[in-house]
C-alpha positions in Angstrom: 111.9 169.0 207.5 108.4 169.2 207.7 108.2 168.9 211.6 110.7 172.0 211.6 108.1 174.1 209.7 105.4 173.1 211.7 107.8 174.0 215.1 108.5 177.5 213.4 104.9 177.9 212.2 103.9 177.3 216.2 106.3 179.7 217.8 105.4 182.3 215.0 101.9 181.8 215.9 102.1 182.1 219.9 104.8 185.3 219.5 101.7 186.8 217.5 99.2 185.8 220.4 101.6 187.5 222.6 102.1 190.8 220.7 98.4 191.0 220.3 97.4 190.4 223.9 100.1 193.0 224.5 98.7 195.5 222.6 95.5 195.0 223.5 96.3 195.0 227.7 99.0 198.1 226.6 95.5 199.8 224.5 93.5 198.9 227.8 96.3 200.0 230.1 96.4 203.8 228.2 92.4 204.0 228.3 92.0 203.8 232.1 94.6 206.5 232.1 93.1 208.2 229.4 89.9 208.4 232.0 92.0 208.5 234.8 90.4 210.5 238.0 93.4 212.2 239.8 93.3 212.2 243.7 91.2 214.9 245.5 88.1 214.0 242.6 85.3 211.4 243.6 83.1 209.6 241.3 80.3 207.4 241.4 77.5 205.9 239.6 74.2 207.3 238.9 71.3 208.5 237.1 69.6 211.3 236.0 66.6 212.2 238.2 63.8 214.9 238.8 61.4 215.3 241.6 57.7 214.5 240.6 55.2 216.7 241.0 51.2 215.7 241.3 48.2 217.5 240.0 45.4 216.7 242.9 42.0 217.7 243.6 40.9 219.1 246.5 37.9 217.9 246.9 35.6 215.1 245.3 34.7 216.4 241.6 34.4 215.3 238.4 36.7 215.6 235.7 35.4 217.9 232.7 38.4 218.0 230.4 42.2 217.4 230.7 44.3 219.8 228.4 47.8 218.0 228.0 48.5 214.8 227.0 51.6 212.6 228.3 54.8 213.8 227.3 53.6 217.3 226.7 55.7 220.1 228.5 54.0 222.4 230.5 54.6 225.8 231.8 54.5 227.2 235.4 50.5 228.3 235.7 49.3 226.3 232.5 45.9 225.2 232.8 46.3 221.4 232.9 42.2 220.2 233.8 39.0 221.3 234.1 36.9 219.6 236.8 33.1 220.4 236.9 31.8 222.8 238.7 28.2 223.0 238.4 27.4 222.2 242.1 30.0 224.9 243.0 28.1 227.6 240.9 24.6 227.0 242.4 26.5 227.5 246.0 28.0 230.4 244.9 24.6 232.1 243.3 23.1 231.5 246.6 26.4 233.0 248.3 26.1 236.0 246.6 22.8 236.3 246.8 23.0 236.1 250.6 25.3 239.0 250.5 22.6 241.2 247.9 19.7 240.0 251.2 22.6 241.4 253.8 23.5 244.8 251.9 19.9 245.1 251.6 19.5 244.9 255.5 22.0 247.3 256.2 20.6 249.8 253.9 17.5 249.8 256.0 19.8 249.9 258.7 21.9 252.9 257.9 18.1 254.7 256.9 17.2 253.5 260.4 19.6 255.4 262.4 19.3 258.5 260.1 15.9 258.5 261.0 16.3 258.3 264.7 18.8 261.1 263.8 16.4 263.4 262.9 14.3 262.2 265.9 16.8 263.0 268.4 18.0 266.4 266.2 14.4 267.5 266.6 13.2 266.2 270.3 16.9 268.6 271.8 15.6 271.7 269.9 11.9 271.0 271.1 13.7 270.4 275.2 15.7 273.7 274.8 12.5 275.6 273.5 10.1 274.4 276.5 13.1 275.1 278.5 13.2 279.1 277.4 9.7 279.3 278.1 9.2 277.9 281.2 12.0 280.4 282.0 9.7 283.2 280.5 6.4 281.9 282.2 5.1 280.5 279.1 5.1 276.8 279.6 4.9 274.4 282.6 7.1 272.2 283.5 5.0 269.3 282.7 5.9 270.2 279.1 9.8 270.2 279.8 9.4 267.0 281.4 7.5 265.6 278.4 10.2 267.0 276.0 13.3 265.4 278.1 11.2 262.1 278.1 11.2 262.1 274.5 15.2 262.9 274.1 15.6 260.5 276.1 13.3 257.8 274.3 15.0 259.0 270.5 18.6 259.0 272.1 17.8 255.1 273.4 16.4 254.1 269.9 19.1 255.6 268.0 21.6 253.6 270.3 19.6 250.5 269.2 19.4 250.7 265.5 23.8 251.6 265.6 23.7 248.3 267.6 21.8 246.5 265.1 24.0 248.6 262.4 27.1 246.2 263.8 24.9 243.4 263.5 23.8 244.0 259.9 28.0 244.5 258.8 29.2 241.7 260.5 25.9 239.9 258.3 27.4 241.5 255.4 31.3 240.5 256.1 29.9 236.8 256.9 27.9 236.2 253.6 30.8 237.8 251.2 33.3 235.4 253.3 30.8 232.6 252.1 31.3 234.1 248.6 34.9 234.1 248.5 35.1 230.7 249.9 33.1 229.1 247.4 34.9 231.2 244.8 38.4 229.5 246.0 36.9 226.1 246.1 35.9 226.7 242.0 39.5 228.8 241.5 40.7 225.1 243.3 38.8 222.9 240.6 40.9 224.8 237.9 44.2 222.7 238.4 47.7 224.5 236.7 51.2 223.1 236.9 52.8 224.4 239.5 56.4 224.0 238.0 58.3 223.8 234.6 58.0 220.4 233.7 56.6 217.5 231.5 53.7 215.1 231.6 54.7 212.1 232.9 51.4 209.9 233.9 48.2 210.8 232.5 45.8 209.3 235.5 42.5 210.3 234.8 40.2 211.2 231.8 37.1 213.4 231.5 34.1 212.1 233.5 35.7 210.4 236.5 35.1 211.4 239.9 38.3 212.4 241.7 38.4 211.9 245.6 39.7 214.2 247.5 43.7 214.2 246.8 42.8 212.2 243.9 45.7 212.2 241.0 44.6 213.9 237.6 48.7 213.9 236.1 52.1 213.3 237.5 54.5 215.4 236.0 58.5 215.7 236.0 59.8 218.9 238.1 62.4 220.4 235.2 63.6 222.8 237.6 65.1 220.5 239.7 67.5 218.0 238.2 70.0 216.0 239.5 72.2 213.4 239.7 72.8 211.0 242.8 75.5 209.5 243.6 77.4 207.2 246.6 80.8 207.6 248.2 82.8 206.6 251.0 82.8 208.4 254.2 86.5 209.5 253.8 85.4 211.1 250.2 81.9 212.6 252.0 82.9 213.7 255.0 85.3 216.6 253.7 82.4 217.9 251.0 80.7 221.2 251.2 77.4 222.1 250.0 78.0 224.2 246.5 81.4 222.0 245.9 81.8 221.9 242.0 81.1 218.6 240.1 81.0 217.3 236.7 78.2 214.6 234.9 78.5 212.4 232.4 76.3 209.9 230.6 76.9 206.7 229.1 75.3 207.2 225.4 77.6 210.0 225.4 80.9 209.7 226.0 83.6 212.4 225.9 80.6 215.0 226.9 80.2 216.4 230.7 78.0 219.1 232.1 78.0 221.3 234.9 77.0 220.7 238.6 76.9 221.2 242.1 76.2 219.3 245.3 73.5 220.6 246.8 73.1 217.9 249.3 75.1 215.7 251.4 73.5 212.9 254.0 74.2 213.2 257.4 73.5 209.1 257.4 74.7 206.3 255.9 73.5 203.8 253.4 73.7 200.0 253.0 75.5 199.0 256.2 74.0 198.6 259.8 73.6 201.9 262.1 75.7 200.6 264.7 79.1 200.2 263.3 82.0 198.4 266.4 85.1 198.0 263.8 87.5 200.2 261.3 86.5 197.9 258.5 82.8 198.2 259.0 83.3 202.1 259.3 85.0 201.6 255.6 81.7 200.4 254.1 80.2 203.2 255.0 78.7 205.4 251.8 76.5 208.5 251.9 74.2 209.8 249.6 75.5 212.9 247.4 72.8 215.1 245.5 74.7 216.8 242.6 72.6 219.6 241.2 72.4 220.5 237.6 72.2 224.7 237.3 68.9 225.9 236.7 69.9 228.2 233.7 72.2 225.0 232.1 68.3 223.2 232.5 66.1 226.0 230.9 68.3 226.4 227.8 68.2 222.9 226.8 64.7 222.0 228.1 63.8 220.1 225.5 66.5 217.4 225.7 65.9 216.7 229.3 65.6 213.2 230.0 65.4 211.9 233.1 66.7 208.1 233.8 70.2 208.0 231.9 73.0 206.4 233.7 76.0 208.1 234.1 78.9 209.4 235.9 79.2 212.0 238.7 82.1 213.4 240.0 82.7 216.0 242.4 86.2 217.9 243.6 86.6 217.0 247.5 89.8 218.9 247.4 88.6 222.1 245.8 92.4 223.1 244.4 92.6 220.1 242.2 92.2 220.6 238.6 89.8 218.8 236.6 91.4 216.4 234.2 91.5 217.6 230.4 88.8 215.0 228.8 86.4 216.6 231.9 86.8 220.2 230.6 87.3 219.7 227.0 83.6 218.4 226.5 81.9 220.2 228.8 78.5 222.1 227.7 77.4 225.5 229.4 74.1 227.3 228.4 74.4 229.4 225.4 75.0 233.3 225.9 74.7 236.3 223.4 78.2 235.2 222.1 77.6 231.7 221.9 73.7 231.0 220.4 74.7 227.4 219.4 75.7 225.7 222.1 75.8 222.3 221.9 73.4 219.8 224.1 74.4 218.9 227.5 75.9 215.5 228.2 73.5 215.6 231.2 70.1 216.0 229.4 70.3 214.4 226.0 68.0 214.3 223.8 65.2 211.1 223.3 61.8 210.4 222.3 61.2 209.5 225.9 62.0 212.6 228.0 60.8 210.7 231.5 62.1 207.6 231.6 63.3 206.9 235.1 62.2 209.8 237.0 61.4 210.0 240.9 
């Protein structure tokens, strides 16, 4: 009797064992069709990534101040540092006072040749008045001779201060050149942020010399975020440049943004360059730059952050629909009609916003 139980108590316990690894395989089996990608979409792993940008000097100075602090975001033509310019000024004081000595010179100059002017003006009414007289008997010829002499001489000095004129411009043109050149070098000593973007590495701090090139901050280029991915040849080679794609990230799932490839390698990855067999040629992946829309970027700024793994997938058969759980999460920026848009999949929000970035 009791060895019956135990047999029924058994069989009881390995049918349950069996329903449950049914269910569960059966609960597995309808995720992965849940997430299913249908043919003519490619996927692949990947990360969200932004360019860096570098805010260098261009010459050896010391740093005065630095304005922003790691993690701060900055705006296209913020003033980020202050390097010290005190060597600069003194150049350019003496610059500009080499251009004051120059004008100077060709204010005597011009003064010159009005003079010489008046020299020549005078000596041609003084020729043509001899002239008349020794016509009428009243003068000899000795005079006329003395009065062409002197045209001439005023005529040859008045060609020599307009040479000397040139002279005294191109002083003038050489010394402001000096001015504006030292003037660039201190606009050059002011370093702003080129881009939209955040503080990533703070490099430097007020009183350090900076070498020429030398690294003050290292920031994350906002306006250019993307995703890269990997796939197959027979997936890459039929992709277009602006072919629509989708991203996804793993802390949140059910969410997708917008994207587009923007870039597809004309060389492969991880295999040798000289490829002899079908199977090798089937190892082949490329590189595929998916690009997240600048406006889609701008609206959520704040939530960027760069270094999330994720998911990016990408039509290569531009007719295919995208599957529902794609569409039904994605995020677009917010328009007039829709102010509370929710944030993008592709740039959630953290305390970290630069995590990862290259």
């Amino acid at each position: 009797m009791a060895n019956s139980f135990l047999k029924s108590n058994k069989i009881l316990i390995l049918v349950l064992v069996v329903v449950a690894a049914g269910a569960f395989f059966g609960w597995k089996y309808l995720q992965s069709r849940k997430y299913a990608v249908p043919n003519g979409i490619a996927s692949g792993n990947g990360r969200i990534e932004a360019k860096l940008v570098d805010a260098t000097a261009k010459e050896p100075l010391r740093v005065k101040d630095i304005l922003v602090d790691e993690g701060d975001l900055v705006q296209p033509g913020q003033v980020l540092v202050h390097l010290d310019t005190v060597t600069l000024d003194a150049q350019l004081a003496e610059a500009k006072a080499n251009v004051a000595a120059a004008q100077e010179q060709l204010a005597v100059v011009n003064a010159g040749i009005s003079k010489r002017m008046s020299e020549v003006a005078l000596a041609k009414i003084e020729l043509d008045r001899s002239q008349k007289m020794l016509a009428d008997r009243a003068s000899s010829q000795r005079e006329v001779d003395v009065r062409q002499t002197t045209v001439e001489t005023t005529t040859a000095t008045l060609a020599e201060e307009r040479a000397r004129l040139q002279t005294a411009q191109q002083q003038v043109a050489v010394a402001e050149a000096n001015v504006a050149t030292v003037q660039s070098r201190i606009n050059d000593a002011t370093l702003v942020s080129p881009v939209l973007g955040r503080v990533l590495y703070r490099l430097a701090e007020p009183g350090e010399v900076l070498g020429p090139g030398g690294k003050a901050l290292t920031l994350v280029n906002l306006n250019d975020v993307y995703m890269e991915i990997f796939l197959p040849a027979g997936e890459a080679a039929p992709l277009k440049v602006g072919s629509e794609a989708r991203l996804t990230v793993d802390n949140q799932p059910g969410r997708s943004a917008p994207a587009f490839v923007s870039f597809v390698s004309p060389e492969a990855q991880f295999t040798p360059k000289q490829v002899e067999t079908k199977s090798e040629r089937e190892k082949l992946m490329f590189r595929v730059k998916l690009q997240v829309p600048k406006s889609l970027v701008q609206n959520f700024i704040e939530s960027i952050k760069t270094g999330v793994r994720g998911v990016g997938y990408v039509k290569v058969n531009p007719n295919v629909a995208w599957p529902e759980w794609l569409e039904k999460g994605l995020v677009t920026a917010p328009t007039a009609e829709a102010p509370n848009a929710t944030t993008p999949a592709a740039v959630p929000a953290a305390a970290d916003s630069t995590a990862g970035a290259r």
